[in-house]
VOVEX-150481 format. One line per 3 residues: their letters; for each residue z, y, x of N, C-alpha, C. Coordinates in nm, 4 decimals. Layout:
// residues N
a = Z/Y/X/Z/Y/X/Z/Y/X  ...
//
This chain:
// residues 117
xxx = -0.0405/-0.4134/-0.9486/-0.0433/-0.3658/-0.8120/-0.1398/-0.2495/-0.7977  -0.2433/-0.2438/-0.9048/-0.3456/-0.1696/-0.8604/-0.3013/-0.0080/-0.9335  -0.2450/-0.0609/-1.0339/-0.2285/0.0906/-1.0730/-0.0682/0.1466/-1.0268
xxx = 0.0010/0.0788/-0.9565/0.0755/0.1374/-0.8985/0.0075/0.2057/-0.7405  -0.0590/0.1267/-0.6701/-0.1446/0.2306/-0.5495/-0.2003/0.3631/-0.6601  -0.2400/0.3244/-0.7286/-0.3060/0.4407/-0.8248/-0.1982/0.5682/-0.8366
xxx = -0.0649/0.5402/-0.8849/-0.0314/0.5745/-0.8825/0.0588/0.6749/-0.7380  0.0809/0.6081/-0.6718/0.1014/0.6928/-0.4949/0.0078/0.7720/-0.4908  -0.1074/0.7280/-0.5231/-0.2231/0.8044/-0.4341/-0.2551/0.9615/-0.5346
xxx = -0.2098/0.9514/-0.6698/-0.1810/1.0709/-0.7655/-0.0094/1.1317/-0.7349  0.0582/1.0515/-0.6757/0.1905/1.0974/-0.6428/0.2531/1.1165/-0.7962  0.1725/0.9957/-0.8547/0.3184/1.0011/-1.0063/0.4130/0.9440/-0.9937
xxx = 0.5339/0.9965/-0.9889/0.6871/0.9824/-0.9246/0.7140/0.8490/-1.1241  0.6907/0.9113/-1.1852/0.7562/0.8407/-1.2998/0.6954/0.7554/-1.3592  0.5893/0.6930/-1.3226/0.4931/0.5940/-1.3713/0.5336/0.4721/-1.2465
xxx = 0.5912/0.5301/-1.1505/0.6059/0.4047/-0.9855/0.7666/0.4065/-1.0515  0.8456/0.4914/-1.1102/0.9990/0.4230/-1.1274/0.9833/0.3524/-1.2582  0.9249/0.3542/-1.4067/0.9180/0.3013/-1.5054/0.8504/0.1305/-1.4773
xxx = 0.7575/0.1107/-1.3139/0.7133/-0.0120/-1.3204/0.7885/-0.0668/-1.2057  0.8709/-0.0110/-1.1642/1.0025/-0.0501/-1.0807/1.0982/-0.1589/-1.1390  1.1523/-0.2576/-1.1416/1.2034/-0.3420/-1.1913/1.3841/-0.2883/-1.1417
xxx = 1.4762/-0.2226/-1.2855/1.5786/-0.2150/-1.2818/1.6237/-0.1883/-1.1660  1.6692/-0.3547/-1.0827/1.7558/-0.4180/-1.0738/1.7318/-0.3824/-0.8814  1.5907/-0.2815/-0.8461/1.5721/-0.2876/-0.7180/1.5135/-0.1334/-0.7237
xxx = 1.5170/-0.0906/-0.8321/1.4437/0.0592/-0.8615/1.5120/0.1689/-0.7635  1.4914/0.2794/-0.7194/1.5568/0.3310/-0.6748/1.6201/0.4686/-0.7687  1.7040/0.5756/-0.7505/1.7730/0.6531/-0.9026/1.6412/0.7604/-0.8810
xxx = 1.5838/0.8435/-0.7818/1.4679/0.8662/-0.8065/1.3619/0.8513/-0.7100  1.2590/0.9516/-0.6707/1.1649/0.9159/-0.5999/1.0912/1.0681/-0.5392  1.0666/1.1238/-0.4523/1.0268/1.2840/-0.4388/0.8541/1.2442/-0.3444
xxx = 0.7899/1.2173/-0.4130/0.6745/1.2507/-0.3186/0.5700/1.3881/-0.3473  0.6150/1.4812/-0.3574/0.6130/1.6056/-0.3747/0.5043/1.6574/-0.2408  0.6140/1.6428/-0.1329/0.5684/1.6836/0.0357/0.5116/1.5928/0.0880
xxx = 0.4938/1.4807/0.0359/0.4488/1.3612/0.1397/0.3032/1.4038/0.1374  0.2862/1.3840/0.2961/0.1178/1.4347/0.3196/0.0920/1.2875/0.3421  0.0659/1.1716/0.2655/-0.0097/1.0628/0.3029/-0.1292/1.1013/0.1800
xxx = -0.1992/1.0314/0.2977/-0.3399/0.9998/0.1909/-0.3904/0.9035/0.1741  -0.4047/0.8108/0.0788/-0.4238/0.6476/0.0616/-0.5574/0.6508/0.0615  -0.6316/0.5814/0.1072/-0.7674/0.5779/0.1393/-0.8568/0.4490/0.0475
xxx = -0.7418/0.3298/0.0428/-0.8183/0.2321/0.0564/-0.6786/0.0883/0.0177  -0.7029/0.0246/-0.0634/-0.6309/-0.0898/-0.0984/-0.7251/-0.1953/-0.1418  -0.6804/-0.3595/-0.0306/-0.7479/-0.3838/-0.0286/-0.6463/-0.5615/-0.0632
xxx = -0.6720/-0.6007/-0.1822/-0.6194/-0.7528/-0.2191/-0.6545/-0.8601/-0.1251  -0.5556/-0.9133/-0.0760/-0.5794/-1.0608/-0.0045/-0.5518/-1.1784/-0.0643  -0.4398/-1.1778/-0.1397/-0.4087/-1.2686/-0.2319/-0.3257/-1.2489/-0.3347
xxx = -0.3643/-1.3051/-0.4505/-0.2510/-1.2593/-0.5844/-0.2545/-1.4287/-0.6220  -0.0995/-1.5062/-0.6543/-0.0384/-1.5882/-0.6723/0.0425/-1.5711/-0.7549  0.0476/-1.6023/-0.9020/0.1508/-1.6272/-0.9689/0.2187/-1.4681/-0.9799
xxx = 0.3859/-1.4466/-0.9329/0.4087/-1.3277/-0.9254/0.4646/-1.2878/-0.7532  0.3227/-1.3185/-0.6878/0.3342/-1.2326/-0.5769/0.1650/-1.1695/-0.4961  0.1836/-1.0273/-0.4605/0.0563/-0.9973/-0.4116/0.0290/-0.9619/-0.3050
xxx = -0.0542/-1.0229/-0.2285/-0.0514/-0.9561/-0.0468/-0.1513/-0.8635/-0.0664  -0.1188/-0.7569/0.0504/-0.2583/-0.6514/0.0103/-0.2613/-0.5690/0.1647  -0.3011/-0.5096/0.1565/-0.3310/-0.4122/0.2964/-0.3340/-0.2569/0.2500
xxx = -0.2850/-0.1583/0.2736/-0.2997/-0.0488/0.2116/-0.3558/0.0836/0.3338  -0.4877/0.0848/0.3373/-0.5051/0.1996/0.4253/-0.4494/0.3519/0.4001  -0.4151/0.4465/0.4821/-0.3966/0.5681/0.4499/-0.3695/0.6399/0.5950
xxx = -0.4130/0.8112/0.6198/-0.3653/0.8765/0.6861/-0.2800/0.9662/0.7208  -0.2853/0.9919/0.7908/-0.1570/1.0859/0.7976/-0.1700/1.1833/0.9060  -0.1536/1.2689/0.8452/-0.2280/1.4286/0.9434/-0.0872/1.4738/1.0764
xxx = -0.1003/1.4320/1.2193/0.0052/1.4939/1.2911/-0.0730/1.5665/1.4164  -0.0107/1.6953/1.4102/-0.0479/1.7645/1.5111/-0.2010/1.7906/1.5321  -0.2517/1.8248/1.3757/-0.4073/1.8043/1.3719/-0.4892/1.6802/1.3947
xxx = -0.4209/1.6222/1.4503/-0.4922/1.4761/1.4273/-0.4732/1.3797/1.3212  -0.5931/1.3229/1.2970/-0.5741/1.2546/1.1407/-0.5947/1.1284/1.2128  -0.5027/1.0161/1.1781/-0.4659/0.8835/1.2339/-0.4720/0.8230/1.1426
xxx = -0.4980/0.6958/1.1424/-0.5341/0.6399/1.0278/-0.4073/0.4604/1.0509  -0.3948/0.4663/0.9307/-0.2775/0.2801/0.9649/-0.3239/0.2049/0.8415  -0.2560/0.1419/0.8506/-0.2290/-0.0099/0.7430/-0.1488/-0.0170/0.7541
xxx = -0.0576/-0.0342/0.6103/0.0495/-0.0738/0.5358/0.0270/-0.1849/0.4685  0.0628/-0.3409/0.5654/0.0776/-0.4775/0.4994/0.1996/-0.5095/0.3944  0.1797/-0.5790/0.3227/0.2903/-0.6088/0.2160/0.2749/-0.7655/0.1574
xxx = 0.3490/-0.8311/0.1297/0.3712/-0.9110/-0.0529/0.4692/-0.9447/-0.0804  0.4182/-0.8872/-0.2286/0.5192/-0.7747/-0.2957/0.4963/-0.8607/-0.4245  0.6397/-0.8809/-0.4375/0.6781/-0.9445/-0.5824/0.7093/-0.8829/-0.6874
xxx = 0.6747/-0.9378/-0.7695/0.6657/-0.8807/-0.8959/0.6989/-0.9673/-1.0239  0.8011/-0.9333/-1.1603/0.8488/-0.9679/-1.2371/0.8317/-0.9413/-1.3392  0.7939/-1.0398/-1.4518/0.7439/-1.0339/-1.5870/0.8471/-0.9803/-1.6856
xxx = 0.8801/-0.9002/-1.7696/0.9624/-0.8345/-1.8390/0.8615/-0.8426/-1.9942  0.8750/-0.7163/-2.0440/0.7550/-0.6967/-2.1300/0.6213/-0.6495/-2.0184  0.6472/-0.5886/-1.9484/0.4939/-0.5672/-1.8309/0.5336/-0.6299/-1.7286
xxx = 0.4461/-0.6381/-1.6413/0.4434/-0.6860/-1.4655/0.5435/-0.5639/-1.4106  0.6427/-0.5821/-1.3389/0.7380/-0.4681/-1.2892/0.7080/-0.4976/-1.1316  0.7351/-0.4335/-1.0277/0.7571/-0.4088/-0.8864/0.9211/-0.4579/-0.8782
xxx = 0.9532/-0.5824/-0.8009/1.0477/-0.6529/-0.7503/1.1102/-0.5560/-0.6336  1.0091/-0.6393/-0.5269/1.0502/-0.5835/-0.4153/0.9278/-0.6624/-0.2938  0.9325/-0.6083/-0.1706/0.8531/-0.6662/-0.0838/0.8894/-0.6978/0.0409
xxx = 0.8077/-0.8162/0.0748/0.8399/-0.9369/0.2304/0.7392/-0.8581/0.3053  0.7309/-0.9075/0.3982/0.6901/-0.8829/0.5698/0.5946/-0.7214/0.5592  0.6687/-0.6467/0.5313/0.6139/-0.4656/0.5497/0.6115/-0.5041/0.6619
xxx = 0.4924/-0.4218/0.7115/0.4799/-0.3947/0.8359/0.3307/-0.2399/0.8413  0.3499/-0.1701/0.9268/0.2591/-0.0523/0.9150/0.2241/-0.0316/1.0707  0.0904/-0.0597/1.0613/0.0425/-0.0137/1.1925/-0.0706/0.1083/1.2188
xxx = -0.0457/0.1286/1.2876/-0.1483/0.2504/1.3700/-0.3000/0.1766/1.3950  -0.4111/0.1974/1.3567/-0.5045/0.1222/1.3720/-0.6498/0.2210/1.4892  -0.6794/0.1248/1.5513/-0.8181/0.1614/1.6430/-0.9280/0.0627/1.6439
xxx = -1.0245/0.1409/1.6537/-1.1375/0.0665/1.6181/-1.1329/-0.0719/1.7062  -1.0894/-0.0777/1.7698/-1.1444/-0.2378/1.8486/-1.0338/-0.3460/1.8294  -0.9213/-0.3158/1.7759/-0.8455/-0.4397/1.6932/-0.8414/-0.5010/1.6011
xxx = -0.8194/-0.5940/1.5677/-0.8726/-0.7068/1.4331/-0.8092/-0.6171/1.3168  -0.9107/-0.6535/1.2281/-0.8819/-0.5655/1.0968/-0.7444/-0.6905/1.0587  -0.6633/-0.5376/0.9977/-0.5447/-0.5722/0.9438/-0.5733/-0.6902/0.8005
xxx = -0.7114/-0.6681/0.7726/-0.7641/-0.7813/0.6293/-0.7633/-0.9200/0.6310  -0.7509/-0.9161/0.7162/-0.7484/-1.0961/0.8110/-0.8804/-1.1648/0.8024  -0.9972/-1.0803/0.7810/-1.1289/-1.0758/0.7702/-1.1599/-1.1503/0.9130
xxx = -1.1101/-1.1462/0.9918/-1.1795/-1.1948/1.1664/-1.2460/-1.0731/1.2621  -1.2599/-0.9588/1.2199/-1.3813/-0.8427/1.2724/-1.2489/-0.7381/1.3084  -1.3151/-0.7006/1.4077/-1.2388/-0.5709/1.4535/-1.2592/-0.4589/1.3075
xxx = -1.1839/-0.3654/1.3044/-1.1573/-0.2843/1.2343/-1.3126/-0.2277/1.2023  -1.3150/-0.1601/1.3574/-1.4768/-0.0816/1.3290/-1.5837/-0.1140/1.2474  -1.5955/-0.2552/1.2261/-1.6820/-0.3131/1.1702/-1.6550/-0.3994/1.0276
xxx = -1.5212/-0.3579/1.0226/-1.4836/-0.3995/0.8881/-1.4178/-0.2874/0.7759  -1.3076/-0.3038/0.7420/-1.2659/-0.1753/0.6824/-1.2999/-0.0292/0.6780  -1.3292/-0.0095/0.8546/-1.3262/0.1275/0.8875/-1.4521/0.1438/0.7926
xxx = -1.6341/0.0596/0.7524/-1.6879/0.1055/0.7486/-1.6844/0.1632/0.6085  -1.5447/0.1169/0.5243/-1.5453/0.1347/0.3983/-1.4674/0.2815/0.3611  -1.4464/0.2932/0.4661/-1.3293/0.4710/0.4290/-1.3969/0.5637/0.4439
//
C-alpha cells in the first residue's frame, strides 16, 4: 500500500499498473496533468489482505489550495507480490478545520492531521 501512494505521489504510471492485479487493472493510466498533491497517508488498519487508510492531498482550484481525504479499503492479492485488487467504501471529502479528522482519531482535523501537513 505504501509504495503504491509512493508511487501516485511520483506519478509512476507503470509501477501502479505492474502492482495492479490483472484481472481489475485498467489497459493504461495518464497522470501526466493531474495536479493532485498527496500530502500525507495515513494506515488505520491492515488485516490479512485488506488495508484501510486515509489519503490526504490538495488540489489547487481557482487559486485556492483545498485540502480532502481520500478514505479507502483496499484489497489486495497475493500472486508472486502483494497486487492492488480493488477498493470498498471510497469516499473523498473536502476537509475544514473544525470537523472530525477523517483518521477516526476522535479530534477535529485542526488538531489532528492538519498539524502533520
Amino acid at each position: 500500500m505504501r509504495s503504491r501512494y509512493s508511487a501516485y505521489t511520483l506519478k509512476n504510471e507503470d509501477y501502479l499498473l505492474k502492482s495492479w492485479h490483472i484481472s481489475t487493472r485498467p489497459e493504461s493510466l495518464d497522470l501526466k496533468d493531474d495536479s493532485t498533491q498527496w500530502k500525507k497517508l495515513k494506515i488505520i488498519s491492515a488485516f490479512e489482505n485488506k488495508v484501510h487508510f486515509v489519503a490526504y492531498f490538495t488540489q489547487d482550484t481557482l487559486n485556492k489550495e483545498k485540502i480532502y481525504a481520500l478514505t479507502e479499503s483496499s484489497n489486495f492479492v497475493k500472486d508472486k507480490n502483494w497486487q492492488y485488487l480493488d477498493g470498498e467504501e471510497v469516499k473523498t471529502i473536502q476537509l475544514t478545520k473544525n470537523m472530525l479528522c477523517p483518521c477516526q482519531s476522535g479530534k477535529k482535523y485542526k488538531r489532528c492531521c492538519n498539524t502533520d501537513l
